[in-house]
N, C-alpha and C positions, 0 to 999 in steps of 0.2 A: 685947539685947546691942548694943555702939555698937563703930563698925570704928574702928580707928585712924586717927590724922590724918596722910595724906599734905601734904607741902609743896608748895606751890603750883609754888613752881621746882628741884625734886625730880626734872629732869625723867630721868634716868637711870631712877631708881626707877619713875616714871609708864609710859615708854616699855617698858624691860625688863620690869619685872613685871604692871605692870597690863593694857597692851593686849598684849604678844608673849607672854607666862609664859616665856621663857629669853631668854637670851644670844643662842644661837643661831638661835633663830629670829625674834627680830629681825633677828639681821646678814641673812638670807635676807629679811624683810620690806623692810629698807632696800635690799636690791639691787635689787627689783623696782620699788617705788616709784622709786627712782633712776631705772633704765635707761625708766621708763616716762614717766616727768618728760624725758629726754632726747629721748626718741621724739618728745611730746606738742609740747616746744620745738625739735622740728628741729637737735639740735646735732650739730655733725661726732666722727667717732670721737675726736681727739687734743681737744678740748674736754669728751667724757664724761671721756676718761683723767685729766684737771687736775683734773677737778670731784670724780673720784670720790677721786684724791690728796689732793684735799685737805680733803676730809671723813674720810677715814682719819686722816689725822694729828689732825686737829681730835675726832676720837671715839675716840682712843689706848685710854684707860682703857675704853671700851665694847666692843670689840670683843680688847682681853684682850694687843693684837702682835704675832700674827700676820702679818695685812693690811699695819699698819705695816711691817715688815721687810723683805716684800717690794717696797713701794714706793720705800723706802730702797734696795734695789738695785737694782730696773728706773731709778731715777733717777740714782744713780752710773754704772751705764752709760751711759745717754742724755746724761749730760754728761761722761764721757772721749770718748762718738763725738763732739760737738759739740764739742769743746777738739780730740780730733786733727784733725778737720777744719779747722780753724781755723790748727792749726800747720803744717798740710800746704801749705795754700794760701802 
């Protein structure tokens, strides 16, 4: 019996089903990998925060919109406090 031909840059497919078996437990494998890659490089909290933004937006379709939505809002806040700040002064 011969397995079917995955695509080489398939990598949705490769990632979700071959090495996680769901959805979900990839988003849970890329958090740990993430925060551990942060650790490993020493980076400051507000540079995990960009990093992990913007791999969210950048894996919209993989992780379903949740993640996204809320990024879109912690960052509409964070930029009305840095525009009132800004008119305040």
């Amino acid at each position: 019996m011969s397995s079917a031909y995955i695509s080489p840059l398939n990598l949705q497919y490769i990632f979700q089903n071959v090495f996680s078996g769901s959805p979900d437990i990839f988003f849970a494998i890329f958090m740990i990998v993430f925060s551990i890659l942060a650790g490993y490089f020493r980076m400051g909290s507000l540079t995990y925060v960009m990093l992990l933004a913007l791999a969210s937006i950048m894996l919209y379709a993989w992780f379903g919109g949740g993640l996204y939505l809320i990024i879109v809002f912690i960052g509409g806040l964070l930029i009305f406090w840095v525009i009132s700040k800004l008119v305040k002064e």
